[in-house]
RODO-2510 file (C-alpha; in nm, 4 decimals, decimal comma):
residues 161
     n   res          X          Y          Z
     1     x     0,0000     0,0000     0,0000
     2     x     0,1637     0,3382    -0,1085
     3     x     0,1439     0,6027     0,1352
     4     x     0,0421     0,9337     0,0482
     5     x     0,2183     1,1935     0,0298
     6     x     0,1410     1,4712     0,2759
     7     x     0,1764     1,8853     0,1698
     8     x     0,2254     2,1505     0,3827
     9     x     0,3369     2,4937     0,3904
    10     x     0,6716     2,5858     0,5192
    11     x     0,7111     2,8680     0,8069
    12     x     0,8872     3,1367     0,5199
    13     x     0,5523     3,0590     0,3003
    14     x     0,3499     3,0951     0,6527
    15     x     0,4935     3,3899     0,7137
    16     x     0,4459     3,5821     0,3298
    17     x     0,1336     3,4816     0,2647
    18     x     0,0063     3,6431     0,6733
    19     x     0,2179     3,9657     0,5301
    20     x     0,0055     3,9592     0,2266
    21     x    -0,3186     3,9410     0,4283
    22     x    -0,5128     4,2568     0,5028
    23     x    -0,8156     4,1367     0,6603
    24     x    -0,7796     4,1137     1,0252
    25     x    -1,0093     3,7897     1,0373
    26     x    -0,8131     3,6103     0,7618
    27     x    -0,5025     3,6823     0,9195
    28     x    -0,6662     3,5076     1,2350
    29     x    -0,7486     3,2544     1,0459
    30     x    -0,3518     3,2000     0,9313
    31     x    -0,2478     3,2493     1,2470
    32     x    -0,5242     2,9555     1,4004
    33     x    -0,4912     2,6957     1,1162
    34     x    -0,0372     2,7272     1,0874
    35     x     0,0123     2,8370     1,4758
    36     x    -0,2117     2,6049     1,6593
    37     x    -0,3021     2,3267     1,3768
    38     x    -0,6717     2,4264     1,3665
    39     x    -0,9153     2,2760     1,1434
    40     x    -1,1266     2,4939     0,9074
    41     x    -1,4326     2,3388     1,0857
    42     x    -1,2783     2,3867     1,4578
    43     x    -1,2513     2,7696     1,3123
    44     x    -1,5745     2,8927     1,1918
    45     x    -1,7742     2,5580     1,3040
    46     x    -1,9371     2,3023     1,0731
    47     x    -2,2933     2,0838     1,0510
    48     x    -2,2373     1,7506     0,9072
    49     x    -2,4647     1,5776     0,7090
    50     x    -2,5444     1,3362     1,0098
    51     x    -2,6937     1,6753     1,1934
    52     x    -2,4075     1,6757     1,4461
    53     x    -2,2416     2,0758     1,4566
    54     x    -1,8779     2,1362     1,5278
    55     x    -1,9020     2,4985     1,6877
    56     x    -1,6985     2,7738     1,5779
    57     x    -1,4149     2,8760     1,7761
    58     x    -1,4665     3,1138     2,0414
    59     x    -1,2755     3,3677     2,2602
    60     x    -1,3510     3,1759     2,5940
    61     x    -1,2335     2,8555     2,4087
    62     x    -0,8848     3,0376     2,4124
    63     x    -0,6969     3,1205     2,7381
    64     x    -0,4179     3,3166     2,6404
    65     x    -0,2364     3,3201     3,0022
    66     x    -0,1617     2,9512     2,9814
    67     x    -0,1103     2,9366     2,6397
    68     x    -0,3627     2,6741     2,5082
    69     x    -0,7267     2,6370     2,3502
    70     x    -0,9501     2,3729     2,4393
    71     x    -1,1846     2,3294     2,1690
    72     x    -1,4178     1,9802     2,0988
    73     x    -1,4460     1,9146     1,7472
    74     x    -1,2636     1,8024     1,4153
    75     x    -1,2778     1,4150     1,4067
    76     x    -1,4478     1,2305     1,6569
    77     x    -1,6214     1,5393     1,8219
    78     x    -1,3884     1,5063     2,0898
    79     x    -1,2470     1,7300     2,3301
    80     x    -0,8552     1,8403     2,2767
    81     x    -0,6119     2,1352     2,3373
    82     x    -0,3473     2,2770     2,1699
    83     x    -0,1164     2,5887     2,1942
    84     x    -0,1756     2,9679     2,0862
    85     x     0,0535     3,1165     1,8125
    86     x     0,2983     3,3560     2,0149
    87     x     0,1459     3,6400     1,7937
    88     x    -0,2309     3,5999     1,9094
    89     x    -0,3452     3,8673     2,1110
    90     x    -0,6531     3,9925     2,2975
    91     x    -0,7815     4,2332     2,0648
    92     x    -0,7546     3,9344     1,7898
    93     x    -0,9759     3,7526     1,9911
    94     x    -1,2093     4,0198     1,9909
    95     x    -1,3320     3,8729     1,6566
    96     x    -1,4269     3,5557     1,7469
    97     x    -1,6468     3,4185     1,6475
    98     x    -1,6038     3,5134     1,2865
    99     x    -1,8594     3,6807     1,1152
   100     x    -1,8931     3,7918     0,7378
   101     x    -1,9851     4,1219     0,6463
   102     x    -2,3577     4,0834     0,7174
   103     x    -2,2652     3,9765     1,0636
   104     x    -2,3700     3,6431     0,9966
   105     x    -2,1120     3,3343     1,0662
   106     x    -1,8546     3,2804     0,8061
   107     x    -1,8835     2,9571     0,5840
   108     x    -1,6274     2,7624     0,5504
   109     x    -1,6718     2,7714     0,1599
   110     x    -1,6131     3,1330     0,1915
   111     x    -1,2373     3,1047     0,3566
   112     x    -1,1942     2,8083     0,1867
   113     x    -1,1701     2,9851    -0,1583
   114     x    -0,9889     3,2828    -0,0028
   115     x    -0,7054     3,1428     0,1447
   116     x    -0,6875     2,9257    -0,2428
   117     x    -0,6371     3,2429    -0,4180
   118     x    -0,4719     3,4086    -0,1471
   119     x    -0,1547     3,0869    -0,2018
   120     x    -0,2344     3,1192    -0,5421
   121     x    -0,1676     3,5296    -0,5948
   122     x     0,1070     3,4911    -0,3217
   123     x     0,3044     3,1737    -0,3506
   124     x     0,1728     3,0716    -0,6876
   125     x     0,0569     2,7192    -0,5581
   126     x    -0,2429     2,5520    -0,5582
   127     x    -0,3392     2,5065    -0,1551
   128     x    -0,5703     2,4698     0,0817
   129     x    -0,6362     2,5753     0,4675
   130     x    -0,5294     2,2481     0,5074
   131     x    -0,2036     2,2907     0,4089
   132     x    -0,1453     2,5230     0,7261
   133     x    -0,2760     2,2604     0,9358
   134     x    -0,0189     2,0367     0,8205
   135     x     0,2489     2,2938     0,8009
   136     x     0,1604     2,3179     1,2094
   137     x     0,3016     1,9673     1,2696
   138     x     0,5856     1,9890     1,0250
   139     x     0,7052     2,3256     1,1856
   140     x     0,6568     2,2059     1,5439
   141     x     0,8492     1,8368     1,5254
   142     x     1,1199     1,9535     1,2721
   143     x     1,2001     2,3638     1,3607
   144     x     1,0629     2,3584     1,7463
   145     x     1,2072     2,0210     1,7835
   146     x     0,8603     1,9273     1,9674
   147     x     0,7972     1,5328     2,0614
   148     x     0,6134     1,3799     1,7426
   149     x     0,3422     1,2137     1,9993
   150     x     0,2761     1,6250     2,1702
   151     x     0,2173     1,7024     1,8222
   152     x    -0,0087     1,4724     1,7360
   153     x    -0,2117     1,5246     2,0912
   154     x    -0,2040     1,9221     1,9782
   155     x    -0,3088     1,8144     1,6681
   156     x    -0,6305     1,5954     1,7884
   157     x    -0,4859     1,2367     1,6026
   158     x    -0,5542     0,9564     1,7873
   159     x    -0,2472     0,7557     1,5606
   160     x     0,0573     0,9083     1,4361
   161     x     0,0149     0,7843     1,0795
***
């Protein structure tokens, strides 16, 4: 069985493509999905089809004195926590949850397709929000020099496949 390959986005890359971002939520976003290994759904929440609702991240999901969010969602609905990006602040967390324009919640189609262009018009690759996920774990067990089994707690896997 071959197995796939994974693709993630390097800290440089991380770090242009949050430059390049103007919108304070969007760079939130970044700074969630590469700095902490957030899911898009853990972010701005998600219904599956089965009914079940992964809620959006909010500010009293994030305790920024001990350095860690405790969140339940993402794969098995269960409860995890990870670590806050150095770079998160309070007034950044003034924005959660994330709205659109109208005030209403953002969809997840809707940062989906502007963090693609955003790679696309800054890196000139094809990517998704996933990418920074993965970029999370790469970064932290290869630059931080982090255990791979923290990682994968911070990261909500329950193997390390």
């Amino acid at each position: 069985m071959q197995q796939k390959r994974i693709t993630f986005i390097s800290f440089d890359e991380f770090k242009k493509l949050y430059k390049a971002e103007k919108d304070k939520r969007y760079k939130l976003i970044l700074l969630l999905a590469f700095g902490s290994g957030l899911r898009i759904s853990e972010i701005v929440g998600y219904k599956r089809e089965d009914g079940t609702f992964i809620p959006s991240l909010t500010k009293d999901m994030v305790d920024l004195q001990s350095h860690q969010i405790r969140l339940v969602g993402g794969k098995g609905n269960k409860w995890r926590t990870t670590i806050t990006p150095p770079a998160l602040t309070e007034s950044m967390l003034q924005l959660l949850p994330l709205k659109n324009k109208k005030g209403e919640p953002l969809a997840r189609t809707t940062v989906q397709d502007h963090i693609k262009t955003l790679c696309k018009k800054v890196l000139g690759k094809n990517m998704s929000i996933h990418v920074l996920r993965h970029g999370f774990g790469n970064y932290m067990v290869n630059d931080r020099q982090l255990p791979l089994p923290m990682v994968q707690q911070f990261m909500g896997h329950s193997r390390i496949d």
